[in-house]
C-alpha positions as protocol buffer text, in pm:
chain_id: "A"
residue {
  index: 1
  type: UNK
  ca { x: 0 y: 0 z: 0 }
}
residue {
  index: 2
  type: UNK
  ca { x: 129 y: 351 z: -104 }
}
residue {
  index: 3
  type: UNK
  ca { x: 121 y: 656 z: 193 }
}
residue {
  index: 4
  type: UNK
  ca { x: 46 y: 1003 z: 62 }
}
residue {
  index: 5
  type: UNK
  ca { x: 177 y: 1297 z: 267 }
}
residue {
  index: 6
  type: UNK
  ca { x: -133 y: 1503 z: 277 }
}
residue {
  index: 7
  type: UNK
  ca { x: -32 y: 1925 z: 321 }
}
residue {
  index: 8
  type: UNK
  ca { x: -245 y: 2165 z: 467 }
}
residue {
  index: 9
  type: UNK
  ca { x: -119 y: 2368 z: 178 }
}
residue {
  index: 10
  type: UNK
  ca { x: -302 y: 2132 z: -81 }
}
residue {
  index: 11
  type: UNK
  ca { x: -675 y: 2119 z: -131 }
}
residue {
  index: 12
  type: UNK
  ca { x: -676 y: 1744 z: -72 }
}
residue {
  index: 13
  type: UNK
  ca { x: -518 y: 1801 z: 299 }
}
residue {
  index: 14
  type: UNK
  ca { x: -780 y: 2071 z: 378 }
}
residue {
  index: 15
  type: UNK
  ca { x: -1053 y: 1825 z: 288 }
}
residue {
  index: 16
  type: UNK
  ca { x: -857 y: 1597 z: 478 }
}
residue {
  index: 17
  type: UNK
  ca { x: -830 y: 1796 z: 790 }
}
residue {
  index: 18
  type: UNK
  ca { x: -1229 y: 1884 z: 716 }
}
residue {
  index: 19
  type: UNK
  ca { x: -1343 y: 1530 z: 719 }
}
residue {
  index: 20
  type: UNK
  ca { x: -1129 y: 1452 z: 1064 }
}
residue {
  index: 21
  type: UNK
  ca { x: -1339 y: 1736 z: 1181 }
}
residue {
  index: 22
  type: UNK
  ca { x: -1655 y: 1641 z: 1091 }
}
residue {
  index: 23
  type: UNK
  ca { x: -1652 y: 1323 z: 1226 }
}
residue {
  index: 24
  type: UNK
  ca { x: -1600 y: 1411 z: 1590 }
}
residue {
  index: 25
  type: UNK
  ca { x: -1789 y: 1530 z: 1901 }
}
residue {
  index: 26
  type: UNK
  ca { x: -1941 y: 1908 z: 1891 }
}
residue {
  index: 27
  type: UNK
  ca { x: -1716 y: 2044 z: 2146 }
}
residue {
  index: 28
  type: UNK
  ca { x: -1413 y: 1917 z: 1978 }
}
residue {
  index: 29
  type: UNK
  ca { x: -1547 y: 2043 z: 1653 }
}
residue {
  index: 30
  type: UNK
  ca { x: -1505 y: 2430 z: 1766 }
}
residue {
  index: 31
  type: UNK
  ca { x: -1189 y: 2384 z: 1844 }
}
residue {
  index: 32
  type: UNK
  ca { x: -1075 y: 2158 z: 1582 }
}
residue {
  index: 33
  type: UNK
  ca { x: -1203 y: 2448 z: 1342 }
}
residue {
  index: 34
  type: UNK
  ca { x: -1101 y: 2720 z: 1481 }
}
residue {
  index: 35
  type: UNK
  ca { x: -720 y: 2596 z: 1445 }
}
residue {
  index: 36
  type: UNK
  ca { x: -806 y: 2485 z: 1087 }
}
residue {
  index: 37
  type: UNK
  ca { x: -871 y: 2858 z: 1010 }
}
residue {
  index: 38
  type: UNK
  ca { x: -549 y: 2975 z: 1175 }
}
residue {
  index: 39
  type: UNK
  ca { x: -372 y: 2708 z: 1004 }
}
residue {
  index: 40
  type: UNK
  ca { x: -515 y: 2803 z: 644 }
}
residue {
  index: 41
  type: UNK
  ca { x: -468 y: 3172 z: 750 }
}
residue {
  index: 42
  type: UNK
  ca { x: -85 y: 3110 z: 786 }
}
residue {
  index: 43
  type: UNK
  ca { x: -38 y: 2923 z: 500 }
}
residue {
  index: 44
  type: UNK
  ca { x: -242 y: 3203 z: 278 }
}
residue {
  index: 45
  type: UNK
  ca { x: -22 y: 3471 z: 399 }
}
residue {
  index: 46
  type: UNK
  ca { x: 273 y: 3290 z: 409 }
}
residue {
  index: 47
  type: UNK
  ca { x: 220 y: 3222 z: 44 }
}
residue {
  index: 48
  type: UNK
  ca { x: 107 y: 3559 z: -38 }
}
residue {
  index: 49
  type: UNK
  ca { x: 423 y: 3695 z: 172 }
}
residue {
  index: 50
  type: UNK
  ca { x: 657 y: 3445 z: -28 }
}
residue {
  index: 51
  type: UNK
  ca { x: 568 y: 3592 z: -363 }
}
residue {
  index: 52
  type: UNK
  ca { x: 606 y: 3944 z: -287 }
}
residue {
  index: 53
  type: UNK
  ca { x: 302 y: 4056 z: -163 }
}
residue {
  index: 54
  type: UNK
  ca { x: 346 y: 4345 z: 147 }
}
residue {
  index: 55
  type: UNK
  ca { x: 176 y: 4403 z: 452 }
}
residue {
  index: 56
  type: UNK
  ca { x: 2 y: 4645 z: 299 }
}
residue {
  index: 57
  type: UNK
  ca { x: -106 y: 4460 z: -12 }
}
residue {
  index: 58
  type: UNK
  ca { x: -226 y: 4109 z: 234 }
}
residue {
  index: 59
  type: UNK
  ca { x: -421 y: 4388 z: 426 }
}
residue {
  index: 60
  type: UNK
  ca { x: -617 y: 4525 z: 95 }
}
residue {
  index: 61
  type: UNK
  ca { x: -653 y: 4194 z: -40 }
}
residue {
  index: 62
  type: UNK
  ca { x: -803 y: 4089 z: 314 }
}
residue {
  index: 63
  type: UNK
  ca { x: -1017 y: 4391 z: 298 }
}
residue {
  index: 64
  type: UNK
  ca { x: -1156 y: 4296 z: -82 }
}
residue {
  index: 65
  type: UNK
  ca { x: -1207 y: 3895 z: 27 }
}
residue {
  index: 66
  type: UNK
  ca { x: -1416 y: 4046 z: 341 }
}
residue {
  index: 67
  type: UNK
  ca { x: -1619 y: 4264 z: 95 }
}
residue {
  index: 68
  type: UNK
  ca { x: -1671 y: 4012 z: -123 }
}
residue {
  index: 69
  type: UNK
  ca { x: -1773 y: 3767 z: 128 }
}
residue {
  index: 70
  type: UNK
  ca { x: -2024 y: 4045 z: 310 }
}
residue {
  index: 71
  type: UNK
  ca { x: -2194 y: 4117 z: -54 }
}
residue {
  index: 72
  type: UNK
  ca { x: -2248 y: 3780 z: -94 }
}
residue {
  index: 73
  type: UNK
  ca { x: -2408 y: 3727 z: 291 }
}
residue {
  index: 74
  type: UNK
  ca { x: -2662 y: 4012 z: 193 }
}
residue {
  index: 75
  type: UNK
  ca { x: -2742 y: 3834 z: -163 }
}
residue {
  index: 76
  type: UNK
  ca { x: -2809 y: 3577 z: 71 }
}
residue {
  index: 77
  type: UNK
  ca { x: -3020 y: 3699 z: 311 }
}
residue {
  index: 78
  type: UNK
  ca { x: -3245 y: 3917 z: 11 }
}
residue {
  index: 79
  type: UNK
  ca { x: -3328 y: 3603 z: -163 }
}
residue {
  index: 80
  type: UNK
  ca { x: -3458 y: 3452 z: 179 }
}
C-alpha cells in the first residue's frame, strides 16, 4: 500500500483535515475548526508573503475577500 503525505497547503489536505473534523464530538469540533482557520490563515499569507506581496497589499486583499464575502451574505439573506 502507497502513503500520501497530505499538506495543509493542498486542497486534498484541507478536505482531509475537514473530514477529521466532521466526524467528531461538537465540542471538539469548535476547536478543531477554529485551528483549521489559523492554520489556512498562515499558509495564505505565508504564500502571499513568499511571492512578494506586502503588509500592505495582504491587508487590501483581506479587505476585498471580506467585501466580497459580506456582498455575498446580503445576496443571501435578500433572496430569503
Amino acid at each position: 500500500m502507497a502513503h500520501v503525505l497530505l499538506t495543509l497547503d493542498s486542497p486534498i489536505g484541507l478536505t482531509a483535515l475537514f473530514e477529521v473534523v466532521m466526524n467528531t464530538l461538537p465540542a471538539q469540533q469548535t476547536n478543531l475548526l477554529r485551528n483549521r482557520n489559523r492554520v489556512v490563515a498562515q499558509s495564505f499569507y505565508r504564500q502571499l508573503r513568499s511571492e512578494g506581496f506586502t503588509p500592505e497589499q495582504v491587508i487590501e486583499l483581506s479587505t476585498t475577500l471580506l467585501a466580497l464575502v459580506t456582498e455575498d451574505m446580503q445576496e443571501g439573506a435578500q433572496a430569503k
